[in-house]
Structures are given as C-alpha cells and as structure tokens.
C-alpha positions in Angstrom: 51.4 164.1 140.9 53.8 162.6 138.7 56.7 162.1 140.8 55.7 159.0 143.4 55.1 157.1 139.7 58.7 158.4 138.6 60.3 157.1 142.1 58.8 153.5 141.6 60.2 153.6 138.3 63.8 154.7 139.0 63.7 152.0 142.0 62.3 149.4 139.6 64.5 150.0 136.9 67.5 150.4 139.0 67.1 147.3 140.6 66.3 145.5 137.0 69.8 146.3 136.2 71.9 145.1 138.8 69.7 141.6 138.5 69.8 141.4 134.9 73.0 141.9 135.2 73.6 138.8 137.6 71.0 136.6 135.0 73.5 137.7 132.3 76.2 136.2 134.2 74.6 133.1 135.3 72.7 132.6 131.7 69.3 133.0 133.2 66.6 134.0 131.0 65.7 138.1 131.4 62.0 137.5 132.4 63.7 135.3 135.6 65.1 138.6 136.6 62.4 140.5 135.9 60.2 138.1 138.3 63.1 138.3 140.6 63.0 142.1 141.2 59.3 142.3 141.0 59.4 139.9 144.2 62.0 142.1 146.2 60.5 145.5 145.4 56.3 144.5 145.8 54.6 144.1 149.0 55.3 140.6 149.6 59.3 141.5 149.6 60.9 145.1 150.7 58.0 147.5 150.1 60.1 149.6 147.9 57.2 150.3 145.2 54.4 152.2 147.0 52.3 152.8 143.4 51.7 149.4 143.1 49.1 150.1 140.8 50.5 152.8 139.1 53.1 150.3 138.1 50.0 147.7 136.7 48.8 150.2 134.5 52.4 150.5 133.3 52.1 146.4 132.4 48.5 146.9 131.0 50.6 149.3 128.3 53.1 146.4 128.2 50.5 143.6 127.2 49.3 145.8 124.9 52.6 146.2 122.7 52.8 142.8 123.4 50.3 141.5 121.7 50.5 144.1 119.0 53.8 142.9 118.1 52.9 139.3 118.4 50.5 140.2 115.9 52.3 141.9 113.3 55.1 138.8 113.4 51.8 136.3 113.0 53.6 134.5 109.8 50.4 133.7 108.6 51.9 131.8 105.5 54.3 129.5 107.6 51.8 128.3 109.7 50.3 127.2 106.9 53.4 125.4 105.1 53.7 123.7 108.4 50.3 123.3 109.0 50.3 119.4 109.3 52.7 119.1 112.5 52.0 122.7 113.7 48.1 122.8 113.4 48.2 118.6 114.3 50.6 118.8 116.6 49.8 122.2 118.6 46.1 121.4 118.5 47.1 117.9 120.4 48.7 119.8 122.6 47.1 122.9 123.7 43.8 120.9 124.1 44.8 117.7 125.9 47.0 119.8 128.2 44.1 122.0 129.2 41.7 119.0 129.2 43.8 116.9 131.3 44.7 119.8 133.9 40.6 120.5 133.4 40.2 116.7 134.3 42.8 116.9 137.2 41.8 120.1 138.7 37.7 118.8 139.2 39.5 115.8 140.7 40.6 118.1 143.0 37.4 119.3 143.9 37.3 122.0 141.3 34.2 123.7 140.2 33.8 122.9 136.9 34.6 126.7 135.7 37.7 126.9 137.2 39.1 123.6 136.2 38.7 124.2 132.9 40.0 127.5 133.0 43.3 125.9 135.0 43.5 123.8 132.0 43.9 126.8 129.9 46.4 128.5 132.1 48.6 125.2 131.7 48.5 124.6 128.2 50.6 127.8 127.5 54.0 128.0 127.2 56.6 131.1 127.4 56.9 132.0 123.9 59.5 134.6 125.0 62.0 132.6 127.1 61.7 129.8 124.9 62.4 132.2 121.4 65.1 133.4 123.5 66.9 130.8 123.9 66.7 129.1 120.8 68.3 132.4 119.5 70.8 132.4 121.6 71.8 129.2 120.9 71.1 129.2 116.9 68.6 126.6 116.9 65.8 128.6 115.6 66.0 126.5 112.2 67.0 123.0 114.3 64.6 120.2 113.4 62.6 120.4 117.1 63.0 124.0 116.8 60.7 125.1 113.8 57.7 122.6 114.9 58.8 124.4 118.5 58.3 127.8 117.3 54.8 127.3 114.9 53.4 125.1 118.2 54.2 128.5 120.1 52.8 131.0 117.4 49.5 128.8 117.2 49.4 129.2 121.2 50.3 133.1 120.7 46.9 132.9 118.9 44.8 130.6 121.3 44.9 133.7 124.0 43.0 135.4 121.8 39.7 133.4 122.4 41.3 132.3 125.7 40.6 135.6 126.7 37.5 136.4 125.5 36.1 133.3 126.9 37.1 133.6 130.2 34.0 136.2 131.4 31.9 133.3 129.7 33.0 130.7 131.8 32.2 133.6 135.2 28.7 133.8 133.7 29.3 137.1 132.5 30.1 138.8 129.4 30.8 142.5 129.9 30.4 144.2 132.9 26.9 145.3 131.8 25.6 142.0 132.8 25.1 141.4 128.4 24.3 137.8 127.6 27.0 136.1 126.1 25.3 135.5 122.6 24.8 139.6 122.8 28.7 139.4 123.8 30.5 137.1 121.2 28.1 138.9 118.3 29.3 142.0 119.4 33.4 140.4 119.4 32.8 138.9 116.0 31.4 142.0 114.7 34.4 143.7 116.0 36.7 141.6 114.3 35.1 141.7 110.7 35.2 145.3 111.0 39.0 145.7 112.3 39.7 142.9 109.6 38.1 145.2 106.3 39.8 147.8 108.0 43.0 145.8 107.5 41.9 145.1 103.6 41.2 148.5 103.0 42.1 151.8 105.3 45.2 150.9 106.6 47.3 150.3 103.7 46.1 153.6 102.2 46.6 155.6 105.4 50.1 154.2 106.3 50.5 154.9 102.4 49.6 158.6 103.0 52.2 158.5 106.5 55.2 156.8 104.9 55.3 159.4 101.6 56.3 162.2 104.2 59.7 160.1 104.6 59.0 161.5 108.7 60.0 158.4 110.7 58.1 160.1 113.7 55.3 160.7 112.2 55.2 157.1 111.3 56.0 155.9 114.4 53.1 158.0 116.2 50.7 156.9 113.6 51.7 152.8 114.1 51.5 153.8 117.9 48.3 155.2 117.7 46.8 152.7 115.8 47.5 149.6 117.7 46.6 151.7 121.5 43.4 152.9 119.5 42.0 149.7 118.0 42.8 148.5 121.8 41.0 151.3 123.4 38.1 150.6 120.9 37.5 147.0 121.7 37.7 147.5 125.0 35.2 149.9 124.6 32.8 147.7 123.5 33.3 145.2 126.3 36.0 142.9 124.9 39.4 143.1 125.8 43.2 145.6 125.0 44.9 142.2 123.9 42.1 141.1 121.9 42.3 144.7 119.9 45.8 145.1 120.4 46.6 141.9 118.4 44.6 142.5 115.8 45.4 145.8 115.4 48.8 143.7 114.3 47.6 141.9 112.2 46.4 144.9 110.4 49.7 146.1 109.9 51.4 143.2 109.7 49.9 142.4 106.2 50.7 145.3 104.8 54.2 146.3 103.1 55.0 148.4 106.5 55.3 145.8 108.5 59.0 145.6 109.2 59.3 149.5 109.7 56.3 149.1 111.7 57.5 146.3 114.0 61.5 147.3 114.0 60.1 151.0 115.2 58.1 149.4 118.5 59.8 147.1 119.1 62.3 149.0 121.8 58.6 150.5 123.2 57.3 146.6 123.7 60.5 145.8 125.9 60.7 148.6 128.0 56.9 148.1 129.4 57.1 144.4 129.2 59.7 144.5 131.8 57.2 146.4 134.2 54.6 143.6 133.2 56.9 140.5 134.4 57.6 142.7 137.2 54.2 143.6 138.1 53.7 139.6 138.3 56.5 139.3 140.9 54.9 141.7 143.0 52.4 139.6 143.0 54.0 136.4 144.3 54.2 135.8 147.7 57.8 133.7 148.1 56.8 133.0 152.2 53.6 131.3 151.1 55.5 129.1 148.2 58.4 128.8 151.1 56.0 127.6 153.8 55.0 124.3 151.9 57.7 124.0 149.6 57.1 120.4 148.7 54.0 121.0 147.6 55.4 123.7 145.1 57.8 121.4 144.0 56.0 118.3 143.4 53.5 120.6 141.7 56.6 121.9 139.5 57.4 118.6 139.0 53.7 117.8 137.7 53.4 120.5 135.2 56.8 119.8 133.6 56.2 116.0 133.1 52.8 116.3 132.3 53.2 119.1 129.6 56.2 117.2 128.4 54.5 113.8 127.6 51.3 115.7 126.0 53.2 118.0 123.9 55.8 114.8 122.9 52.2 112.9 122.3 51.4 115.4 119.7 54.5 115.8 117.7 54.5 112.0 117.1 50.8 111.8 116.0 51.7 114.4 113.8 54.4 112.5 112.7 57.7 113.5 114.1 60.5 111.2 114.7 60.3 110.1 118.7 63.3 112.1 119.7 62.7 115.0 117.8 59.0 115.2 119.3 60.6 114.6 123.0 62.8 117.4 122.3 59.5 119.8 121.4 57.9 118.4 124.2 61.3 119.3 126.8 60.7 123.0 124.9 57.0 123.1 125.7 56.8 122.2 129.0 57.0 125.8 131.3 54.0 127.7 132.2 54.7 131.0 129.8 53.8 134.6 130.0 50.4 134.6 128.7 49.2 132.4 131.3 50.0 135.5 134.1 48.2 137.5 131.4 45.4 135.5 131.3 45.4 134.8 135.0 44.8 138.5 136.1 41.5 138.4 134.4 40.6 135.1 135.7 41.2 136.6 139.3 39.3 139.7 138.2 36.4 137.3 137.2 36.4 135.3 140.0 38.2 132.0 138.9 41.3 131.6 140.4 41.1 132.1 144.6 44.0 133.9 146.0 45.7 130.8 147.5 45.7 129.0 144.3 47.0 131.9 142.6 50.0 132.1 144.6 50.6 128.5 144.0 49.8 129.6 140.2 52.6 132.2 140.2 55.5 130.0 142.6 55.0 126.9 139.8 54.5 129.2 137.0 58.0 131.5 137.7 60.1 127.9 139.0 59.4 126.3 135.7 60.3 129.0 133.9 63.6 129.1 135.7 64.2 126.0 134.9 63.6 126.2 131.3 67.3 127.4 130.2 67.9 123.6 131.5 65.8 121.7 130.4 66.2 124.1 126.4 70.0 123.3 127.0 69.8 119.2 127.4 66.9 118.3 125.3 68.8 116.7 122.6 70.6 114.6 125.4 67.9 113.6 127.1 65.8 112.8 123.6 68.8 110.9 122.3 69.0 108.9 125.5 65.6 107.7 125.9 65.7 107.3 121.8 68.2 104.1 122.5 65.0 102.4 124.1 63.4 99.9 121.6 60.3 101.3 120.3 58.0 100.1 116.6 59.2 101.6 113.9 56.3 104.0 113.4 57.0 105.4 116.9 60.8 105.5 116.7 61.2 107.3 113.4 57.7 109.2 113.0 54.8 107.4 110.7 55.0 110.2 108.0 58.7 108.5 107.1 57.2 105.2 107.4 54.4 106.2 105.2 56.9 107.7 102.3 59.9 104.9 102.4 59.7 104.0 99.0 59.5 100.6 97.9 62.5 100.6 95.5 66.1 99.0 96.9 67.7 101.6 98.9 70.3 104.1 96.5 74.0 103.5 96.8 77.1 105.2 95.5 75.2 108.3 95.1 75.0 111.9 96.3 73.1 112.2 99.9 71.5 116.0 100.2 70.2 116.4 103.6 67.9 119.8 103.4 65.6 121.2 101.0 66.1 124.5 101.4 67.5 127.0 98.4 71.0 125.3 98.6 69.9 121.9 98.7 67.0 122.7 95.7 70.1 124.2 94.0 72.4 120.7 94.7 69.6 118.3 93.9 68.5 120.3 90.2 72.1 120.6 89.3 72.4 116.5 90.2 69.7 115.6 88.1 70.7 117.5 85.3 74.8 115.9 85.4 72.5 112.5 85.9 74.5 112.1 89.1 72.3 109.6 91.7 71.3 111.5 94.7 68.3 111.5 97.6 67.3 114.0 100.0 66.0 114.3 103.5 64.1 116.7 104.8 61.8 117.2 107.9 59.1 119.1 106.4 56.1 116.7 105.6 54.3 119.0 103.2 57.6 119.4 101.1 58.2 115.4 101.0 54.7 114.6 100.1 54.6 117.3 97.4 58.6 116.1 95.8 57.6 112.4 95.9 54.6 113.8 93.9 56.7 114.8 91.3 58.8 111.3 91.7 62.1 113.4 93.4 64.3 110.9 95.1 63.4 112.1 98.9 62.4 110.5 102.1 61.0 112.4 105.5 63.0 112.4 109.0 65.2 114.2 111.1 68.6 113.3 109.9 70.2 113.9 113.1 68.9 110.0 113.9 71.2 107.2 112.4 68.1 105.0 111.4 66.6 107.9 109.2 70.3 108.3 107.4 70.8 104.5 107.1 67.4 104.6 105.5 68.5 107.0 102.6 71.8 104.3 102.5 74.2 107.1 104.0 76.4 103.8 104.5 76.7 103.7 100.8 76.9 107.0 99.6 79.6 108.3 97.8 79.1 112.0 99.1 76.6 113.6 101.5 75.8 117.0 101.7 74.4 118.9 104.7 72.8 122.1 103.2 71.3 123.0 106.6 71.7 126.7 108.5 71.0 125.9 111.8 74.8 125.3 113.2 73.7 123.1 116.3 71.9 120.7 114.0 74.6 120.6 111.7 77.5 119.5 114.1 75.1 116.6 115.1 74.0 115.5 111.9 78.1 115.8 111.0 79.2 113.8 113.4 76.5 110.7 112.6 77.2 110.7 109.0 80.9 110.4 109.6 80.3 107.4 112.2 77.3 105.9 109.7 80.1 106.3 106.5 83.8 106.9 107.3 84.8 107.2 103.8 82.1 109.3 102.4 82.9 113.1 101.7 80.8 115.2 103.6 80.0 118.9 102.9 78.6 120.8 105.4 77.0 124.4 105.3 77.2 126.4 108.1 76.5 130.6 108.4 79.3 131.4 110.8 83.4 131.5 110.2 83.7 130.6 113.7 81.8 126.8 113.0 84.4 126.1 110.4 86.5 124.1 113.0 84.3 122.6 114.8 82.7 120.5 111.9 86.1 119.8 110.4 86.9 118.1 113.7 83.7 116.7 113.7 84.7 114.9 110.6 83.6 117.3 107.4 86.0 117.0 104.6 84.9 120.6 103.5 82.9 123.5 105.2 81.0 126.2 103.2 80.8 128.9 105.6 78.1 132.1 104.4 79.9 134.6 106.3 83.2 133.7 104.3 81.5 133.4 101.2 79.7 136.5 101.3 82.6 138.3 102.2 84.4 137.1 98.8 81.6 137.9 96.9 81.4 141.8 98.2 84.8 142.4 98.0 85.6 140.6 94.9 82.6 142.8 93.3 83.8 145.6 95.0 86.9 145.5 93.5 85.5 144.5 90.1 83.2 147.7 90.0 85.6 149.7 91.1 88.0 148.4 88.5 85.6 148.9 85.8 85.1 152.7 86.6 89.4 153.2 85.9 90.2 155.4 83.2 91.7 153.3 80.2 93.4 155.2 77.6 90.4 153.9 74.8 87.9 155.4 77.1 85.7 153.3 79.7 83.3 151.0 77.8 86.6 149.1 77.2 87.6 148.9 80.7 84.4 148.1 81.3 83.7 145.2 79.1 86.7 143.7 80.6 85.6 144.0 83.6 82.2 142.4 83.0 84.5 139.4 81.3 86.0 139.3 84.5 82.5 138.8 86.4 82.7 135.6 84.3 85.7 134.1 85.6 85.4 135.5 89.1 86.2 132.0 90.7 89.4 132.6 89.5 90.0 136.0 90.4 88.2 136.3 94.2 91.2 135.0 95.8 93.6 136.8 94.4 91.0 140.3 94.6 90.2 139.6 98.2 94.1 139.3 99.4 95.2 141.8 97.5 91.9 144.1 98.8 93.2 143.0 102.5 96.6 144.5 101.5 94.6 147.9 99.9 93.0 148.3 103.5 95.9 147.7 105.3 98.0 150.0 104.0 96.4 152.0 102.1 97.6 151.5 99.0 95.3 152.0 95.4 94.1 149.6 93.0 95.0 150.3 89.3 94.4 149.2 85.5 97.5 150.1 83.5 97.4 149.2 79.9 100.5 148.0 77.9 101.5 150.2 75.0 102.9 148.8 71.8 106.4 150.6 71.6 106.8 150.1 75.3 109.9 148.0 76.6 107.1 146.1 78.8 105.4 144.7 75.4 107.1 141.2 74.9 108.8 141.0 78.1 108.2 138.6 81.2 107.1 139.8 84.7 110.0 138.6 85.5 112.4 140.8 83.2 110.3 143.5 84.1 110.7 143.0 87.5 108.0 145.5 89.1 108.6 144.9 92.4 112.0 145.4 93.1 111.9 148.5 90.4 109.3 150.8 91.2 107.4 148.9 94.2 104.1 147.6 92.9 102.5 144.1 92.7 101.1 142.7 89.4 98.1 140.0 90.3 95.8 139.9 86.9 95.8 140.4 83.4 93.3 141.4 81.3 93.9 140.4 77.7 90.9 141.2 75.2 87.8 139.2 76.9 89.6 136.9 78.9 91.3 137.3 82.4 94.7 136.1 83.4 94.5 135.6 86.9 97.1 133.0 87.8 100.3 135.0 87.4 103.9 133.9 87.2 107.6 135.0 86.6 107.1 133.5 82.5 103.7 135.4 82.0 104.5 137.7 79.1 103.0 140.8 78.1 101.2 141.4 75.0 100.7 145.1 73.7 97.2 146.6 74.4 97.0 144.5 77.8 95.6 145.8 81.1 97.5 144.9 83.9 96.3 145.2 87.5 98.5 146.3 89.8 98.7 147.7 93.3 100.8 150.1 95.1 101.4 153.3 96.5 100.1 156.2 94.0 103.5 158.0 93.5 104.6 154.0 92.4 101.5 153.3 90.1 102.7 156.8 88.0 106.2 155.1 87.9 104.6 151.9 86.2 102.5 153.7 84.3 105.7 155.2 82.3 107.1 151.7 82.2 104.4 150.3 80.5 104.0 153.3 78.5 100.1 154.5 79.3 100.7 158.0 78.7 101.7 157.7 75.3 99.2 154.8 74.2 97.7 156.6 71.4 
C-alpha cells in the first residue's frame, strides 16, 4: 500500500535536487524551486506524481511543523521593544493592504466575502524567502531589516485569526453547521486552556523528559506535543495551524526551547518542501501563459501596491523615508501563508478556481522576483531619497520630534549604535568627560536615553542628513559599533565623505570585512572573529601556562599567571604568534624558572643566546607579579624568574639545565 506514496516521493525529491541545484546556481530562493518542480511533476505539467493527494497530506504535516516552529521562535519580548514601528507600522500595513485589495476586489464585482478575504491573502508576505535572504546577505540586524523582520513576525501571527475567520466569512463555523458565537467560544476556550497548559504542565513534563539526558525521547515527546495539540484543536472544529502554533508557544516559553526547536527543525524542512510543492501542482502555467499580460500587470499591481502601503506605514511609525521604502521593497511578495490560507478559502468556497490560478501565477512570480527586488532596495530607496521631500517625511517624525534644541556638538566623539559596544563606548566617554552623541534607530531606546538626558538623537545613519544632524562634520572621531556588515560599509562610506579628517572605527563580525571598510575609508576595523580568536587562544595559553609545574609548587605559577590575565594586552600578540608556531610544528609551551647559582642569572638574552645554543625561543618573562612581555637582546635575567619559552621537548630539557631548574632548591 505504501509503495505508490514512496514512488511520488523518490520522483519528487529527485527532481527537487537537480532544481535546487540550478536555484543554487542562479541565487534563486529554494521555495522558487520548490514551486518549480511541483509544476513539472503535478497534473498540470508531466503527470509524474499519481498520489496527488497522498503528497497534500504530506504538506498538511509540513504546515504543521511550520507553524509549530514559527511559534516556538515568536520573540515575544522583541516585539515588544519594537513595539512602536513593528505593532504601528505592521498594523498599517497588514490592514490597509487587505482593505485596499478588499476595496479593489468588490470593485471588481466581488462579493463582499471574498473581497475581503483577497485582502487578506495580499497583505501577507513570505516570511521564509524574505529571512532567507536577509541571512544570506547579513542584513538581519540592517536598519530596514529589524522593522522588516518584527512586521513579518506580527504577520506570522495574523494567520492565526486569519484562519480561524475564514469559515466565518463562508457562513460557517465547523462543519457541524455550529454558529459562529458557539464557534469562536469554543476557539477561545481552546486557547486559555492550551495557554495554562503552557504556565503549568509543560515545563514540568518536558522537566520530567530532559532528566533522562535521552535526546530521543525528547524529541518524540516535543514531536508529539505540537502534532497532538494540532490533532486536538482540530478536533474541536478549529484548525492544525491554529494548534500547531500554539502548541509553540507552549514550548517556546519554557527553558527547552532551543533543544526543542534545533531538534525539529530538520523535520519542518523536509515536509515543507512537499508543501511548496504541493502548491505547484496546483498551478496551471498554460492558464497564466494563455493571458500573460494579465498575470503580469497583475504582478505589477500587487508589488507596487504592497510597496507603497507597507512604505506608508514605516513612515507613520516614524522611519526615515528611505529606510521605510526599503521595508516596503522587502514586504511587497505574496508569501507562503497566503497558499496556506488559500486552500481553506477554496475548501470554503471563497476563492473560484479561475481566480485561484491567477492567485498562485501572481503569488509564485512575485516571489521570484523578490531576490531582486531584496538585492536593490537600498539603491532604489537611496535614489528616490534624492527627491525633495519636508523634513518630517525625509528623515522620519520620531527624529524630528527628538532633535534637541541645544547647538549641535562639535569636536566630540560620534557613536553610531546602542547596542553592548556602543553602551560600553558612550559610559566609558562620559566617565573620561570626553563629548560624544549617539544615533540609533530604535525609538523606544531614544526616547527612554533622552529621558535620562544621554546625548542621543533617532535615524538611520546610513542617511547624510541624520549624520550631519549629530555634527559628523565636526566630530573629532566617530564610531560605528554596528554588526550588520552591509549597513556598516554604507554608513562608512558617508561618514568619510560627510568628515574626511575624522577617525572612524568601525565594528564589523567577519575577518573577511576588514578590507573592505578600510577601503571604504575606516582608519581602524575591530573585527569579532579576530578578536575572539585572541582572546581564546591568548587564554588558552594562559591556563595552560598556569597548570606548568614550577619548582615552588603551582599556586606560584599560578598567581603569575593570573598577573598575566592583567596585562593580557600586552601578552596576546606575542601568545597568539607564538601559539601559531606551537600548532604548526608541534612544538611545546614551557615555564622555566631561573635559578640563583645559574650562569643564566645576571646575564642578557643576548649572552645567553638560546636560539643559536639549544634551539628554543624566549617571548615573556614573568618576574614576581608583573609580566615582561616585550623582550629584547638587553633583557636581563634576575634569579627566581620564569621564562617562557618554546621549542621542541628534547630542547626545553636542554634549557632547563641552562637556567638551572633542576637544581632550584
């Protein structure tokens, strides 16, 4: 019985590859390709799936992890830091995109049902290919990108009642022909119960799982509880992704939440894939080819018209115009949970099968051309950014709102970024009583620092009128304590044509930037990758050092070594090259202490002349608390000091003798 189901999956799979593997190649999102082989394998293209449905109950279980996941990621506390321009600006959005495509559809000669529930379909975007691609390209912490991501979280969340509102807007509320006050009781009763469930049983019971230290036990039981609490609400008439997500949210405010999600998250790909596909085997690519300027003028619809309303929103929540263009470029696709909430439109009755194909040709082309449209937002919002605008508009009313009345600083230090490195910058400025003023782009952080009467002003400062404003002209230094690489190079490069003389210091998370922003114009790059490689090592080599034998025991090697934690600036270099050279080739890391009636006591490295006598390489000196880390030929050697040397074992014993350890009494 099984094995029809196990050829459709061998032919879908198969075929998945060998297109994935040409949207690798041509940097098309995954979901495209997905879409793509749905179309050639379903009825509409070669046939090659006979189980079409066998294949839809496959996506159903896709859906399902889905929106578990979705809900166990639900950063509950970020929406709410962000809540100003997410809840403002994603509200705006999601609701005048669907009443607007509501409005335009009963132009159309919609019944007034199925307008509105067009509306809905449009005012969701693709959470997936858009997260995708701002990981991809590192822009997850950009200034567009975070309002990006918590306007696609709060949308995430508006399928919820999206969902359950649909069989309202059929007349219907279960199939049981219950009224819909009978209906939503019954949902919200559902919810209170999976919520105390969430407060009360599931921490306990995932307690009980995770002390067996079985990582398939655990597995099964996260499993089982986000199919179950789907199977349940369906049960009572509601619907798998209604359950499914908040059987995330159960676990995803608990301390399992990680393990949880890192543990099904490999499940949620593999039947996602046979969800997008399931939707391609829907689409009927003669019908969209048969009036193909329809399609495209309808393509061409959606993607201004989402564009404008969602770039409507960020500025009345108070972005900068370019920024909220750029949100607005991100926004403007028809996503994945629009195909999800279309099949139970068409099960209800509200979307026709004509319009449906239209649906699913406009919905997959403006995903395809997403990558695009992700790729040159910046561009375009830059560009139409030169166009004069007010002030309010230009540069987002929640700066206008916060420019302080005071002159404008000069000769002072410019921190762009409130984040733990530029907190750390500004606290250690004020208390050297060293000028400085910040920019950031978070509104609730500006309002709550100019509270306290912090130096800070609000704005993307990516824009030259935003820098200008905190006098980057006339500052002395300016430092760009940002993680998001794209965002950085930008922001580098108009701070060095704003101020040509000014230092700048930029931040950046990857070796490989470090280039890039010097050409750009940054006098010096902090890179994290480079930094937490010195720290590691350097420690490494520290702890490793404190752990030597020393002729008076440990505890005195190891106080030494903690003196040495103190001047560590001094010491990483040298640690880290000579920890290169211990990797290399393999040579060991030693303490040798210097004995009083030793030749080496009194005598210069350079009449001792380690290298050329027995082969090893002097680099530090530890002498009572303090470290001696900058060696030279006229360094002398006092009795009782600890040298650090390196070489080959058989070499370390031949210093050893020089300096006289073995007789150290």
């Amino acid at each position: 019985m099984a094995f029809p189901l196990l050829g459709d999956t061998v032919v879908v799979l198969g075929l998945a590859i060998v297109v994935l593997f040409a949207c690798h190649r041509l940097r098309v999102p995954s979901i495209v390709g997905f879409l793509v082989t749905g179309v050639v394998v379903g009825p509409h293209g070669l046939s090659l799936v006979r189980g079409a449905e066998d294949v839809r109950e496959l996506a159903e279980v896709g859906v399902v992890f889905l929106l578990f996941t979705i809900g166990m990621e639900f950063p509950l506390d970020s929406l709410w830091r962000n809540r100003l321009t997410v809840l403002l600006g994603g509200a705006i959005q999601i609701l005048g995109t669907l009443g607007v495509g509501a409005l335009l559809a009963w132009r159309l000669g919609w019944p007034a049902n199925q307008a509105i529930f067009a509306g809905m379909l449009l005012s969701l975007s693709s959470t997936a290919v858009v997260l995708k691609l701002l990981q991809q390209r590192g822009e997850m912490e950009a200034a567009d990108g975070r309002v990006t991501v918590g306007v696609l979280i709060l949308q995430d969340l508006a399928i919820v009642p999206m969902i359950m509102l649909t069989p309202l807007l059929a007349g219907v509320a279960t199939g049981s022909g219950q009224s819909p006050g009978w209906w939503l009781a019954k949902a919200v009763g559902v919810v209170v119960l999976v919520l105390a469930g969430a407060r009360w049983a599931v921490p306990g019971a995932l307690h009980m799982v995770t002390r067996t230290r079985d990582r398939e036990l655990f597995l099964l039981a996260v499993v089982a509880l986000g199919v179950g609490v789907a199977w349940l609400t369906a049960a009572a008439g509601l619907s798998l992704a209604l359950g499914a997500f908040l059987a995330g949210l159960m676990i995803g405010q608990s301390v399992y939440s990680h393990q949880a999600l890192g543990s099904t998250l490999p499940l949620r790909d593999v039947f996602m894939s046979f969800f997008f596909v399931s939707v391609g085997m829907l689409l009927d690519v003669r019908q969209a080819a048969a009036e193909p300027l329809t399609t495209l003028g309808l393509v061409a619809v959606v993607l201004l018209l989402k564009t404008l309303i969602a770039t409507g929103g960020g500025v009345a929540a108070g972005l900068p115009l370019a920024t909220a263009l750029a949100v607005g470029l991100s926004l403007c696709q028809i996503g994945e949970f629009s195909f999800i909430l279309s099949e139970v439109g068409v099960e209800h009755g509200l979307l026709p099968g004509a319009e449906h194909q239209r649906f699913l040709a406009v919905s997959v082309l403006s995903m395809a051309l997403t990558p695009l449209l992700v790729a040159g937002r910046h561009r375009i919002a830059d560009r139409l950014g030169r166009f004069r605008a007010p002030t309010w508009l230009r540069d987002g009313w929640l700066r206008t709102e916060s420019q302080a009345p005071e002159r404008r600083p000069a000769d002072h230090l410019l921190i762009i970024g409130l984040g733990f490195t530029g907190q750390t910058v500004a606290r250690a400025s004020a208390a050297a009583g060293i000028p400085y003023h910040v920019i950031e782009l978070n509104a609730s952080t500006v309002r709550a620092e100019r509270a306290r009467g912090h130096p800070i002003s609000y704005g993307d400062a990516a824009q030259e009128a935003v820098l200008l404003e905190a006098g980057a002209e006339r500052a002395r230094v300016v430092v760009i304590a940002l993680p998001d690489p794209t965002t950085v190079r930008r922001i580098c490069a108009v701070v060095r044509r704003v101020n040509p003389s000014a230092r700048v210091i930029a931040r950046t998370r990857f070796i490989s930037e470090v280039g890039a922003l010097h050409a750009l114009g940054a006098d010096g790059v902090v890179a994290d990758e480079h930094e937490a490689a010195m720290e590691v090592l350097s420690g490494a080599l520290l702890s490793y050092l404190s752990d030597m034998e020393a002729p008076e025991g440990a505890k005195w090697t190891r106080r030494s070594a903690e003196a040495a934690w103190t001047t560590r600036a001094a010491m990483s270099s040298r640690l880290v090259r000579a920890g290169s050279e211990l990797l290399d080739l393999n040579l060991e890391l030693r303490a040798l202490r210097v004995c009083p009636d030793s030749e080496a006591a009194g005598a210069s490295l350079r009449d001792l002349s380690l290298p050329e006598r027995v082969a090893v390489t002097a680099f530090a000196v530890w002498r009572g608390p303090d470290v001696i880390a900058e060696l030279d030929g006229e360094t002398r050697l006092q009795p009782d000091d600890v040298v650090v040397a390196a070489g080959a074992p058989d070499r370390l014993d031949a210093t050893e003798a020089l300096l006289g350890g073995s007789g150290c009494g």
